[in-house]
C-alpha positions in Angstrom: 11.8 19.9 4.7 8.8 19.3 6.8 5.9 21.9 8.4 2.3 22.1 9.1 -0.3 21.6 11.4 -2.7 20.4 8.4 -4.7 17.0 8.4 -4.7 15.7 5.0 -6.7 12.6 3.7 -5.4 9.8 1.6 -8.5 9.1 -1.2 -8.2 5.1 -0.8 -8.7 5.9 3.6 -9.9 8.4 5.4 -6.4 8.7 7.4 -4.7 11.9 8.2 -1.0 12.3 7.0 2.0 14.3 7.3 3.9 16.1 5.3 7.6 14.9 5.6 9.8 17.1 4.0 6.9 19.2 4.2 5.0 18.9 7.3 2.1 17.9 9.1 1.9 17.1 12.8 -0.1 18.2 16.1 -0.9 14.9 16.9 0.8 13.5 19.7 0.2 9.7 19.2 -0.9 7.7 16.2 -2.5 4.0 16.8 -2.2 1.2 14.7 -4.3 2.1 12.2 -2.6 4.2 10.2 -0.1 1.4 8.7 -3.1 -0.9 7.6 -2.4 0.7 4.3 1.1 -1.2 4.4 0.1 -5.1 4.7 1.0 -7.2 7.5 4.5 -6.5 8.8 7.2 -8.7 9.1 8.0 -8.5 12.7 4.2 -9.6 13.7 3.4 -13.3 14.2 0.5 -14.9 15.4 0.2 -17.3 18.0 -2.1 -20.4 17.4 -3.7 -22.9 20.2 -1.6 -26.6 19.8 -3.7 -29.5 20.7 -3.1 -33.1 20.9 -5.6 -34.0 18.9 -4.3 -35.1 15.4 -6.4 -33.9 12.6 -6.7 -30.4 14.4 -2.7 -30.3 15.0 -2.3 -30.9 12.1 -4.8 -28.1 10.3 -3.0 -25.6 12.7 0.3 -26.4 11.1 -0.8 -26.0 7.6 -2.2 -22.7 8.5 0.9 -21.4 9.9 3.1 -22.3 7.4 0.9 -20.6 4.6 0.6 -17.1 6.8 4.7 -17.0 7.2 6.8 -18.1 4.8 10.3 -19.3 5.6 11.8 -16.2 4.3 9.6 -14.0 6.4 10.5 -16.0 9.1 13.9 -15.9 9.0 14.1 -12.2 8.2 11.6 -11.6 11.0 13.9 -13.4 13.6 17.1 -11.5 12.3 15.7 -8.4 12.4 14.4 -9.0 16.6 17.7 -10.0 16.6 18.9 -6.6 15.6 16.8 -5.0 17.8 17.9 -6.8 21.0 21.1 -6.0 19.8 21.0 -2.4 18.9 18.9 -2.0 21.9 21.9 -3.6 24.4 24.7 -2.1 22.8 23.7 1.1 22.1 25.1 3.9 24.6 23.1 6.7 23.7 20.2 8.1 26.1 16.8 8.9 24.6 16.5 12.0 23.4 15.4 15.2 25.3 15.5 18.3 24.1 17.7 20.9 24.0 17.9 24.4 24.5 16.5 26.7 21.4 18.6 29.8 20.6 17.1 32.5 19.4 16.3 33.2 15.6 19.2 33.8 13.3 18.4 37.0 11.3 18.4 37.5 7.3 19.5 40.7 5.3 17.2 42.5 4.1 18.6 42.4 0.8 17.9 39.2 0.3 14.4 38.0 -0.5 12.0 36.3 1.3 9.4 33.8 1.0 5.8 35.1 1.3 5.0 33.2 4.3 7.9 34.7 6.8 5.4 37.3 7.2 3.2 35.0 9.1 3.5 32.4 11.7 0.4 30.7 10.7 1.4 27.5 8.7 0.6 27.7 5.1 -2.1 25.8 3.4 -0.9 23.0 0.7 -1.1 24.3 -2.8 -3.4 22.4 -5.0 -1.4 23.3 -8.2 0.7 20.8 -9.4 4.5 22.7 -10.2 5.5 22.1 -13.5 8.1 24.3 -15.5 8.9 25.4 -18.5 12.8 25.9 -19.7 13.3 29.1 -17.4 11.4 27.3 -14.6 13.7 24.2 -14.8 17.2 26.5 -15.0 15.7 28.0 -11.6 15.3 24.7 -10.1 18.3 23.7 -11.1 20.1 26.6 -9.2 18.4 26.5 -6.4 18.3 22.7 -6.0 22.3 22.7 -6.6 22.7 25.1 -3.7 20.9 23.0 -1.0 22.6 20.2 -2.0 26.2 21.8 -1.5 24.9 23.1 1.4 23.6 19.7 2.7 27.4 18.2 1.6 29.2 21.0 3.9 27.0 20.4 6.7 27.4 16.8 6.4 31.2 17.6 6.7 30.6 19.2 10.7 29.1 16.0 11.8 31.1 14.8 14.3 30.9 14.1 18.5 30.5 16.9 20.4 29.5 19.5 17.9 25.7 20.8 18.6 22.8 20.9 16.2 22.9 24.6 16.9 26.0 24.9 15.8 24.7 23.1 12.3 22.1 25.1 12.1 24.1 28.0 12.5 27.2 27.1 10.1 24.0 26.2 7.1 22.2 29.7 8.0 25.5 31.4 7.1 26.3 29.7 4.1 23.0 30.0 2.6 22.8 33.3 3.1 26.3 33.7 1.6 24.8 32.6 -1.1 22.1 35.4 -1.4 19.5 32.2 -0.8 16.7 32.4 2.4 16.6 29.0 4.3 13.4 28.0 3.2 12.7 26.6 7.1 12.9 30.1 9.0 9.4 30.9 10.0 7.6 28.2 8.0 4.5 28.3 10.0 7.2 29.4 13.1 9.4 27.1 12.7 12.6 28.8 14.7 15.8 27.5 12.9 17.0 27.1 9.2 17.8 23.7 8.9 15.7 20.3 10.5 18.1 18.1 12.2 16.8 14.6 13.0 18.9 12.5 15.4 18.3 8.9 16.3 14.8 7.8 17.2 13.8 11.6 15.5 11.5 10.3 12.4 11.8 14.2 10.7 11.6 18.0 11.7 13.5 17.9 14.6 14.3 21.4 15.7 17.9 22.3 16.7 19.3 22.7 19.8 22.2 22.7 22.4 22.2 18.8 22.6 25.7 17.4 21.5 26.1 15.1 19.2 27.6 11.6 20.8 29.4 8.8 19.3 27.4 6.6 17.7 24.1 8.8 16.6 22.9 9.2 13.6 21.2 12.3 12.6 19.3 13.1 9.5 19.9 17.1 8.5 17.0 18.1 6.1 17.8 21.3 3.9 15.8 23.9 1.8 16.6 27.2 0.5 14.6 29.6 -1.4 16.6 31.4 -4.1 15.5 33.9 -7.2 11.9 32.3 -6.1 12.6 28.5 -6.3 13.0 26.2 -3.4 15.8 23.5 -3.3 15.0 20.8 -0.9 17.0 17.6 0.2 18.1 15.8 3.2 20.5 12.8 4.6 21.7 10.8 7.0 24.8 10.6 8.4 27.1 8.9 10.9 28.0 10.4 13.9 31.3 8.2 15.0 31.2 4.5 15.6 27.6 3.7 14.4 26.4 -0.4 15.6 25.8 -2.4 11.9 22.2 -2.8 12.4 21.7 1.0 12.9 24.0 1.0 9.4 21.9 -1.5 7.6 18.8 0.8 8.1 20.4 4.3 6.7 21.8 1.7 3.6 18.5 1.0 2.9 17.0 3.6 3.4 19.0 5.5 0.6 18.1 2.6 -1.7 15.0 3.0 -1.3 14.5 6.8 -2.1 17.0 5.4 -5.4 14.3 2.6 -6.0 11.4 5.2 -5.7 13.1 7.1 -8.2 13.6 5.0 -10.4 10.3 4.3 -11.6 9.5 8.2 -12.0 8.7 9.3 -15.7 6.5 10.8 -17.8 3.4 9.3 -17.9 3.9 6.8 -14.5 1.6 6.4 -11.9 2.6 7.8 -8.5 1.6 4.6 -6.8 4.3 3.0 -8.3 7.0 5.0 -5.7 5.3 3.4 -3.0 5.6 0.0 -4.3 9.0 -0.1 -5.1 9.7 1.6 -1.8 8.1 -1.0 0.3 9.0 -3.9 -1.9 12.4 -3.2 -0.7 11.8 -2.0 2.7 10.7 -5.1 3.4 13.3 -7.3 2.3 14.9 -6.4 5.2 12.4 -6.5 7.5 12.1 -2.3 7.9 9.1 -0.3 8.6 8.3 2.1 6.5 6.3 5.1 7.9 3.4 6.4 5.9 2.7 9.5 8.2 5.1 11.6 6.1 5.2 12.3 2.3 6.8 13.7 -0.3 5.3 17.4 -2.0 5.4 19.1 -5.1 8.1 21.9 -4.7 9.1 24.9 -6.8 8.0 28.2 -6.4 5.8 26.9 -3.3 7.2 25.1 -0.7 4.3 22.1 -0.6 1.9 21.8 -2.9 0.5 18.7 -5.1 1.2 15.6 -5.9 1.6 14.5 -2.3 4.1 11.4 -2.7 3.0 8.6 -0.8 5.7 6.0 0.4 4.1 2.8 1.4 1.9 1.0 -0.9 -1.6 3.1 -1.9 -4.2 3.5 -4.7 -3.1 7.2 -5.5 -4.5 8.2 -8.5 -2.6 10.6 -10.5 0.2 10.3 -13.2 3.3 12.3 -13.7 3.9 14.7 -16.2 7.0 15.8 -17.9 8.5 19.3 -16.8 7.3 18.5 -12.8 9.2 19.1 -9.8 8.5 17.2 -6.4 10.1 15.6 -4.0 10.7 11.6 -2.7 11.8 11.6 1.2 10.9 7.9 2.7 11.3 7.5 6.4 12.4 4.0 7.4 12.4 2.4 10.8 14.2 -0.3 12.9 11.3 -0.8 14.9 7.8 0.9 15.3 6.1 3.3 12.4 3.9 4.8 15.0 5.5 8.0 16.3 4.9 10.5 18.8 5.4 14.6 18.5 7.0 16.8 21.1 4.9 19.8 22.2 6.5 21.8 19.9 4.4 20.8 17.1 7.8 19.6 15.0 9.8 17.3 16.6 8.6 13.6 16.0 10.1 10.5 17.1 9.2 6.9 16.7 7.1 5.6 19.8 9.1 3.1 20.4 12.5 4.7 21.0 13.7 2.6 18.0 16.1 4.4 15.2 15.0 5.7 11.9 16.6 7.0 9.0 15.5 9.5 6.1 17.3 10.4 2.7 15.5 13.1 0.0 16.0 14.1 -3.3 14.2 16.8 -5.4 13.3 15.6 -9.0 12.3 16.8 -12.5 10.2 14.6 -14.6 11.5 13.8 -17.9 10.0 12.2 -20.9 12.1 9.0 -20.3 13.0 9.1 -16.8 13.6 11.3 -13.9 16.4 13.8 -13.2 17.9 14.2 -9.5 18.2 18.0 -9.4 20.3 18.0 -5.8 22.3 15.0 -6.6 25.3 15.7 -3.4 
């Protein structure tokens, strides 16, 4: 999931960030210096002067053709193809928000995190989370819970239905399952589950809006059970989705597989962030760098902070660890603005974007996907 009203700073910039599926927001607007950190992009292009004059012509060319390669090129004008396209077809109004229903309530048999007591947003444990054998059994339980729960909420998506009505249908079934919904009162945050729908980057709150054909909408899950939180998230279609809006959620999910798949013991943490923009950007998609990943486990954020886009993290994983990978990938624009609610954030630009999420255990050879759905 995603809370906090906490500036963090990267230690290659001194740029605050986000936590994703942890949060970090109460800025309303971000400029264009926060994705420095991820190279030129593909949809910018420079315009040069053209004179008549031979030798300069000609020194202008060269120049071009060494800043944009022919596959950046083409890539570049498919994807403003896309977006012209996407942007013409699409049916769906941007979106407003919704009426909030009040809280859900929680039994008092079942137990709480420390932090419902409070509405002030928790501070970002500095302890790396790493587990020994009963640790990892707890993690295992708990992180196999949200992701059933993420799977039957994935099964209510459909037109019409409300994000309320999500939110509502997950609340029940978590607590069902003698689990708290790790989201309910995290720094006051009013609903169980974050449901993210189309130009919504992460945390989105839910609300009476219906769903319409067409949407996507990412549903972010956490629950906190026997002292362990689970968290995951995904996208899903919402009816008759346009290809270019499908392209995105496809590569998005291989890109939180490609992050992955780097993770062992001993690996830098850079390396997620490289594999994740390496393939981002085949295809021409954004990737935001506002957001990150988290340590998770018996806190709900804490250390290592996983970065998505290319950095000079230092840090290395260790076997036994617990954290999460969550990149955010967009069709247009990485800047994003937040609603006055402090949670909601959409990408400036109205353009879609797409999120998957996976909690992970560090291995000696490799990485374990503890809510696999």
């Amino acid at each position: 999931m995603a809370c906090a009203n906490i500036s963090l700073y990267s230690a290659t910039a001194a740029l605050p960030l986000q936590l994703s599926s942890s949060l970090i927001t109460n800025e309303a607007k971000l400029s264009s210096a926060y994705t420095t950190l991820m190279g030129v992009p593909l949809t910018s292009h420079h315009s040069f002067p053209v004179s008549n004059k031979g030798s300069n012509f000609t020194r202008q060319l060269v120049l071009y053709a060494k800043r944009i390669s022919g596959l950046e090129e083409a890539i570049r004008i498919r994807r403003e193809r896309e977006l012209r396209t996407s942007s013409t077809s699409r049916r769906q109004l941007p979106l407003r928000r919704g009426k909030v229903s009040q809280r859900l309530p929680v039994p008092d048999h079942i137990s709480q995190p420390p932090y419902v007591s409070s509405k002030l947003l928790p501070e970002i444990s500095s302890e790396h989370q790493i587990h020994d054998s009963e640790g990892i059994a707890c993690m295992r339980a708990a992180c196999e819970l949200a992701a059933r729960v993420l799977d039957y909420a994935g099964t209510l998506v459909r037109p019409s239905i409300t994000t309320n009505e999500i939110d509502k249908a997950v609340h029940q079934m978590i607590i069902d399952a003698g689990a708290y919904p790790s989201p309910l009162g995290y720094g006051g945050f009013p609903k169980s589950v974050c449901t993210s729908v189309n130009e919504c980057m992460c945390h989105g709150i839910p609300d009476s809006r219906q769903l319409q054909d067409g949407d996507i909408i990412n549903i972010d899950v956490t629950v906190y059970l026997n002292g362990y939180h689970g968290d995951t998230s995904k996208t899903f279609f919402c009816g008759n989705v346009n290809d270019a809006v499908k392209r995105l959620v496809k590569v998005t999910e291989e890109c939180l597989f490609k992050g992955i798949s780097v993770c062992k013991d001993g690996a830098l943490f850079r390396k997620i962030g490289k594999r994740i923009s390496e393939h981002a950007e085949k295809f021409g998609f954004g990737v935001v760098d506002r957001f990150v990943g988290h340590g998770v486990g018996t806190v709900f954020h804490s250390e290592p902070l996983i970065f998505h886009h290319r950095n000079d993290k230092a840090g290395q994983m260790v076997e036994g660890q617990t954290f999460t990978i969550e990149p955010i990938l967009t069709l247009g624009s990485t800047e994003c603005i937040t609603w006055e609610d402090n949670w909601t954030t959409l990408t400036a630009d109205g353009s879609p974007a797409a999120q998957f999420e996976h909690t992970i255990l560090i291995t000696r050879t490799g990485a374990e996907i503890l809510t696999t759905y």
